[in-house]
C-alpha positions as CSV (number, residue, x, y, z in Angstrom):
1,X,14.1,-35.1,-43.8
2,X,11.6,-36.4,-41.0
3,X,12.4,-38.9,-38.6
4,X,10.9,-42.2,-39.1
5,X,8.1,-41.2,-36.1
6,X,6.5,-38.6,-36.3
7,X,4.8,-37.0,-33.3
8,X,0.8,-36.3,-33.5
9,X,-1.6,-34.9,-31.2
10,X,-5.1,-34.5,-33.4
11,X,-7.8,-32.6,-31.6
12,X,-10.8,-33.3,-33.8
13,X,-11.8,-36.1,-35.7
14,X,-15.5,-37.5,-36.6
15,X,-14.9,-41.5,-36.9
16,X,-17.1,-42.4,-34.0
17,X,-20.1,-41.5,-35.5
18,X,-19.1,-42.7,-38.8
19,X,-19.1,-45.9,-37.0
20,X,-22.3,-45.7,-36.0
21,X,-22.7,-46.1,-39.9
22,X,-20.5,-49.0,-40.7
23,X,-20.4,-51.0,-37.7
24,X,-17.8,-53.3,-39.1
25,X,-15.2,-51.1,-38.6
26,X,-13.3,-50.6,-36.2
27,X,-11.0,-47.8,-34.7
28,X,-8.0,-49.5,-36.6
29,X,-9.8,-50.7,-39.9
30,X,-12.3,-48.7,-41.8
31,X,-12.7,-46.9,-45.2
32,X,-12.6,-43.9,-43.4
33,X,-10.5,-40.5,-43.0
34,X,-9.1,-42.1,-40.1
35,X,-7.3,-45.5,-39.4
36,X,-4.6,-46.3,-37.3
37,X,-3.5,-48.8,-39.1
38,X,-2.7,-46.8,-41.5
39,X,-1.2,-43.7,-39.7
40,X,1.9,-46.0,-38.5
41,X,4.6,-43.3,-39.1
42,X,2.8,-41.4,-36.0
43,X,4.7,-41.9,-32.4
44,X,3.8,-40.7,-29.7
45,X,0.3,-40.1,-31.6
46,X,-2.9,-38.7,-29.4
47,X,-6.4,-38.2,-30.7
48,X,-9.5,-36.7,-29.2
49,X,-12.4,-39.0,-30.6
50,X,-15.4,-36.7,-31.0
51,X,-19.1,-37.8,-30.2
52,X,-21.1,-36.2,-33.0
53,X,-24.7,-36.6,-33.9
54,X,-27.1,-33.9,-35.3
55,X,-28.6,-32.2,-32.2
56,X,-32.1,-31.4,-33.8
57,X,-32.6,-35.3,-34.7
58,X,-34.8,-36.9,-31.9
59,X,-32.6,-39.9,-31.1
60,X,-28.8,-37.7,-31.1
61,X,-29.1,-38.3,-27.3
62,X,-29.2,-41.7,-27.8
63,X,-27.0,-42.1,-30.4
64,X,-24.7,-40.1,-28.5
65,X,-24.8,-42.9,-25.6
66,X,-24.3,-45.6,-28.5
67,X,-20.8,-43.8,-29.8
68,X,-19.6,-44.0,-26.1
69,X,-20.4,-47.2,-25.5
70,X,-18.7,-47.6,-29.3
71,X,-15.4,-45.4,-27.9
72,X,-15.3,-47.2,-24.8
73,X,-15.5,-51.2,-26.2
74,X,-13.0,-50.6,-28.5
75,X,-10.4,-48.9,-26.0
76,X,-11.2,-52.2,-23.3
77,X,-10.7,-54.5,-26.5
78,X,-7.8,-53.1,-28.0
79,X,-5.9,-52.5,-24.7
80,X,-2.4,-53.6,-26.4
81,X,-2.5,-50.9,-28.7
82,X,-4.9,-48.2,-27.2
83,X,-5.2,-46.6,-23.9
84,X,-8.2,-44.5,-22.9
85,X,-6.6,-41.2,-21.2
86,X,-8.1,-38.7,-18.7
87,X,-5.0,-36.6,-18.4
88,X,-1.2,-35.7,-20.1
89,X,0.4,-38.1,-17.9
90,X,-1.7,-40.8,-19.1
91,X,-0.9,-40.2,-22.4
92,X,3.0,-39.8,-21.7
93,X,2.2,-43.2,-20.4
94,X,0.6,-44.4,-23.7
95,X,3.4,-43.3,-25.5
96,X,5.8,-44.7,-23.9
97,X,4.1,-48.1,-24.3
98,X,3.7,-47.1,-28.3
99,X,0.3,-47.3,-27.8
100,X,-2.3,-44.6,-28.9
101,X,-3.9,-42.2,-26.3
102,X,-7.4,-42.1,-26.9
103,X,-8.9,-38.8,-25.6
104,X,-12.9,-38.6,-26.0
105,X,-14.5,-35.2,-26.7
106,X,-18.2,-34.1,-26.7
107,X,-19.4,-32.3,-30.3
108,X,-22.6,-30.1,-28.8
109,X,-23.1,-30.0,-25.0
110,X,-27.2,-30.4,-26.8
111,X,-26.2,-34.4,-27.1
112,X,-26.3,-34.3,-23.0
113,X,-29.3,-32.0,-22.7
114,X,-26.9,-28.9,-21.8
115,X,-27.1,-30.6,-18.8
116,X,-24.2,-30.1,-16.1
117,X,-25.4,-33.4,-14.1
118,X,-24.9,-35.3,-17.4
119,X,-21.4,-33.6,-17.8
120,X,-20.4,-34.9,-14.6
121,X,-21.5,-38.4,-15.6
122,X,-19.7,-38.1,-18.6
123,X,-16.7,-36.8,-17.2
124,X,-16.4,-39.9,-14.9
125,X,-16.7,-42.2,-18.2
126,X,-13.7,-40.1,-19.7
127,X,-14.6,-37.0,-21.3
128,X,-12.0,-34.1,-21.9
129,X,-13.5,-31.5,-24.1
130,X,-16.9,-30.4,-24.8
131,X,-18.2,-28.5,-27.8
132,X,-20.7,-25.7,-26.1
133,X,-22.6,-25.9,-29.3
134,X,-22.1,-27.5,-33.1
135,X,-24.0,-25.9,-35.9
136,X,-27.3,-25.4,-34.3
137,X,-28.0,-22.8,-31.1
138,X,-28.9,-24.5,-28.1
139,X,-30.0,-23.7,-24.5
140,X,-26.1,-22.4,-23.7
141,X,-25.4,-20.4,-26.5
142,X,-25.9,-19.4,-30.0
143,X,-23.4,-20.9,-32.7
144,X,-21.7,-19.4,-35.9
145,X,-24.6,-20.3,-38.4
146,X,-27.7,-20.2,-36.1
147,X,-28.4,-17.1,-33.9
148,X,-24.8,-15.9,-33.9
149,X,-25.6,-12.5,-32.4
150,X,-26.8,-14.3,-28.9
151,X,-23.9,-15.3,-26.6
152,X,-23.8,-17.3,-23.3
153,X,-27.3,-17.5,-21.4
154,X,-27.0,-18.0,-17.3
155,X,-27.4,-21.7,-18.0
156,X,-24.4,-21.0,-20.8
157,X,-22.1,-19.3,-18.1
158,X,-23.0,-22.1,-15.4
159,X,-22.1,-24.6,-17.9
160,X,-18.8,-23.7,-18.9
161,X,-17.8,-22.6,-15.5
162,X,-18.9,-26.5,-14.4
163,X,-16.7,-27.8,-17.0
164,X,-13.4,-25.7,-15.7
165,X,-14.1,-27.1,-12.6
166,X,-14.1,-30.4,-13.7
167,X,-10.7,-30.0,-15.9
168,X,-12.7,-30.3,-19.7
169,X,-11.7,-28.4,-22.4
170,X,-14.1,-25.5,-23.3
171,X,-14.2,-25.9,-27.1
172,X,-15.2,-22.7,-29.0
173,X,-15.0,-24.2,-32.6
174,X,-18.5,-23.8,-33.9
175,X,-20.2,-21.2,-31.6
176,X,-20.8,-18.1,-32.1
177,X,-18.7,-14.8,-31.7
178,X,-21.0,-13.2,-29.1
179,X,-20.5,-16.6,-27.1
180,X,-16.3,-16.8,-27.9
181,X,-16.0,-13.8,-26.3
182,X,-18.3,-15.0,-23.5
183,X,-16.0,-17.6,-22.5
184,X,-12.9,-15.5,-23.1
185,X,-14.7,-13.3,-19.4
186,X,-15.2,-16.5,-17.6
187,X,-11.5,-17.3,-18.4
188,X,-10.2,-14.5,-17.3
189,X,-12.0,-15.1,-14.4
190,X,-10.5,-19.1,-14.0
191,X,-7.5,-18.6,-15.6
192,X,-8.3,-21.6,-18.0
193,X,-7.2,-21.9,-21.6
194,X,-9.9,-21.8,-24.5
195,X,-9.6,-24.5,-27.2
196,X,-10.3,-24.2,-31.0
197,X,-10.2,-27.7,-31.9
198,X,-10.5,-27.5,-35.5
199,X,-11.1,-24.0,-36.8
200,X,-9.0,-21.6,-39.4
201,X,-7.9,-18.2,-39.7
202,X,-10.9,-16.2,-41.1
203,X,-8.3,-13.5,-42.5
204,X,-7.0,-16.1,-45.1
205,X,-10.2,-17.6,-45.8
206,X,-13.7,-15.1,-44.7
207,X,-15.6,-18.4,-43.8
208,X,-18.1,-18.2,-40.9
209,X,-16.3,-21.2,-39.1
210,X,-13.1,-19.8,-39.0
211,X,-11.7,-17.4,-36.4
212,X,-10.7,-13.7,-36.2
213,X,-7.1,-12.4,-35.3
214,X,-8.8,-11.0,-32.2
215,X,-9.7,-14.3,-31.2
216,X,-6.8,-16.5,-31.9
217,X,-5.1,-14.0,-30.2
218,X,-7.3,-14.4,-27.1
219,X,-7.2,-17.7,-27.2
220,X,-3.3,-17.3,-27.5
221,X,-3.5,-14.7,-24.3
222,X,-4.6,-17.7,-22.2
223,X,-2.8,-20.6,-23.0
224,X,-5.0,-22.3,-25.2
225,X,-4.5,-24.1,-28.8
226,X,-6.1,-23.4,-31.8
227,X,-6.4,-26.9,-34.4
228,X,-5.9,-26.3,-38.1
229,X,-9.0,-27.8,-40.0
230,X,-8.1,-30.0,-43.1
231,X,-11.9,-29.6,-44.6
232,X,-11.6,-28.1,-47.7
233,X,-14.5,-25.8,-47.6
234,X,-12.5,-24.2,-44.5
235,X,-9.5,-23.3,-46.0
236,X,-10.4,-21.4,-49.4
237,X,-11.9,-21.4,-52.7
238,X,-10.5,-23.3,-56.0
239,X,-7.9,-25.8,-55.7
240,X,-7.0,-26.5,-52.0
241,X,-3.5,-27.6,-51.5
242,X,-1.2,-28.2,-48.9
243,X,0.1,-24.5,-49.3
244,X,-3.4,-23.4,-48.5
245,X,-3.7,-24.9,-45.5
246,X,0.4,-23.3,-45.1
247,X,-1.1,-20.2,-45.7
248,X,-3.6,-20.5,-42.5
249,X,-0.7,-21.8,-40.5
250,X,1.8,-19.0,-41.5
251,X,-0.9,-16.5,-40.6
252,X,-1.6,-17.6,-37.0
253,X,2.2,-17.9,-36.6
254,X,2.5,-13.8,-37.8
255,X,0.4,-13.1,-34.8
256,X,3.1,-14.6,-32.3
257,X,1.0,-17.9,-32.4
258,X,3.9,-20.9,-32.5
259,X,2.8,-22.2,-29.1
260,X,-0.9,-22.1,-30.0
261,X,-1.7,-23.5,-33.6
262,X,-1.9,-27.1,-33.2
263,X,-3.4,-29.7,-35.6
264,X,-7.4,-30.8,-35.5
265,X,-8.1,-32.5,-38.9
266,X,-12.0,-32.9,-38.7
267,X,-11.5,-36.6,-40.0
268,X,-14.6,-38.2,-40.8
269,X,-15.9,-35.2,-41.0
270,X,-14.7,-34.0,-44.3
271,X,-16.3,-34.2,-47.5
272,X,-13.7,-32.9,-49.5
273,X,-9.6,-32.4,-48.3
274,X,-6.2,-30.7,-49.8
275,X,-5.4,-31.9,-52.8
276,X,-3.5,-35.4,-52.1
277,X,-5.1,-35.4,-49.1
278,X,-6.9,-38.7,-48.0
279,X,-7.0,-38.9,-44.2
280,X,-5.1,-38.4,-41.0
281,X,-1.9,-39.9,-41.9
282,X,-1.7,-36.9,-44.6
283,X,-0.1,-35.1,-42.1
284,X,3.0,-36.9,-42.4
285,X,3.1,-35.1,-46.1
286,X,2.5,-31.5,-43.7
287,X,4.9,-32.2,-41.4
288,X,7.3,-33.0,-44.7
289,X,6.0,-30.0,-46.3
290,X,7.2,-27.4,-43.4
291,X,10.6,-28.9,-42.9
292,X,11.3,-28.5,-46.7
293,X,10.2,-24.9,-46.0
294,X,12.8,-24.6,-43.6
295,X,10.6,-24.4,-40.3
296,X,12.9,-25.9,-37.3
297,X,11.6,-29.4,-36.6
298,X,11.5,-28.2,-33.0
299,X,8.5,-25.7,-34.0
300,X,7.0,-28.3,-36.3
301,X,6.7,-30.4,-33.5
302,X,5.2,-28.2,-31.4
303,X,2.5,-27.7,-34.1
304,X,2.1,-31.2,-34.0
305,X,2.2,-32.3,-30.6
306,X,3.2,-30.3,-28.0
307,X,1.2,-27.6,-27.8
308,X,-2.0,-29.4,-27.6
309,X,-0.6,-31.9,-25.0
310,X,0.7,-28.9,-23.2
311,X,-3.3,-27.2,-23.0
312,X,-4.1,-30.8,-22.1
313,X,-1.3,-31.0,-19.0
314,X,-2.6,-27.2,-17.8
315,X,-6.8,-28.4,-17.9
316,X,-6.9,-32.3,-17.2
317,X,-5.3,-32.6,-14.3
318,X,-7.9,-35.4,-12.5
């Protein structure tokens, strides 16, 4: 059996701009996927807080500003039980004080313009990973589901070379192939590991979001983490269970992957989940599900916490 705490390191979740929604809630009560009120069994427990907004609607700039100022208010009021982190030691540090390390991550680099002055700004204000595109193409790149075929423009390569220099996680989930293997030459180049924050094995399930065995095992070559979605539309077709999503897990870990799968539930941003599933502290009934398949609770946490805080340790470093 589990200990009582469980260790949890989420890289994707969706519940700022459901706040944008229902501005009652709060990062520890809401209706939502995600609650940390309810997710109790979780210590230490990390989350990267994603600012979303449709980048084709005319105000996602703006409403991109107002999830900040959402992420930011919260972490300053809630300072006895949240700590906004920049880096792995910060959120050693929040652990240690049993409070959750809020990391803040950017969903579309087209919510800043594609701009690498706004990145900087950002940066400064606390953000750790950047999306180079969601669904739609953009200045940088095109994404899986619009203009895959085009990779990384000048302005593309410019951009994610800025955000190695500045220690933010390039996040590949979303873009398109031609642009993955893009950013797989410019890390070669900095030696930086490439995120998949919340993206599947397209092997087990042939959906455009999900990745190739050539790519995990890129993204494995260099260090970097690849976060098992808990949409349901990711996973497969029919009933999804919690052996689906086992089935995307085992798959990854065939390809030598036990240091890179890590855990990115899109919470928030799920329509539909595993069956049983209701929000992030369904991973507790994961983590329960691969120690009664007799993985080592060593590996399991791994999967659930230390490889994403150890991609963190290599890339935020200031």
């Amino acid at each position: 059996m589990a200990s009582k705490h469980i260790p949890l390191f989420d890289g994707h979740c969706d519940t700022l701009s459901r706040m944008l929604l229902y501005p009652g809630e709060r990062l520890f009560f809401g209706h939502g996927q995600w609650n940390l009120d309810l997710a109790v069994r979780y210590r230490p427990h990390a989350q990267f807080f994603a600012v979303f907004f449709d980048g084709n609607h005319p105000l996602a700039k703006y409403f991109a500003k107002r999830q900040l100022k959402i992420f930011t208010r919260d972490c300053k009021q809630f300072q006895d039980r949240v700590m906004l982190c920049r880096t792995a030691d910060e959120a050693k540090l929040a652990g240690e004080q049993r409070k959750l390390a809020a990391f803040l991550s950017l969903e579309g680099a087209e919510l800043i313009g594609c701009s690498e002055r706004e990145l900087e700004k950002w940066h400064k204000k606390g953000l750790r990973m950047v999306n180079v595109t969601w669904a739609h193409a953009n200045a940088l790149s095109g994404s899986c589901t619009e203009e895959p075929e085009r990779g990384l423009s000048e302005q593309g390569k410019s951009f994610v070379k800025k955000a190695n220099e500045l220690g933010i996680l390039v996040d590949v989930s979303h873009l398109s192939e031609a642009g993955f293997w893009d950013v797989v030459k410019l890390s070669e180049e900095s030696r930086q590991p490439i995120v998949a924050s919340h993206s599947n094995s397209k092997v087990v399930y042939p959906h455009v979001r999900n990745l190739t065995d050539d790519q995990f095992s890129a993204i494995m070559k260099y260090h970097g983490v690849v976060g098992l979605n808990a949409y349901s539309r990711f996973l497969g077709e029919g009933e999804v269970t919690s052996n689906t999503l086992l089935a995307h897990l085992e798959h990854f870990l065939s390809l030598g992957g036990e240091r890179t799968v890590a855990l990115g539930g899109d919470w928030d941003g799920c329509e539909s989940l595993p069956k049983g599933y209701t929000g992030v502290w369904s991973w507790a009934e994961f983590y329960e599900l691969l120690l009664q398949n007799n993985y080592k609770e060593s590996l399991v946490n791994d999967l659930f916490y230390n490889n994403f805080m150890r991609t963190v340790n290599r890339v935020c470093t200031m």
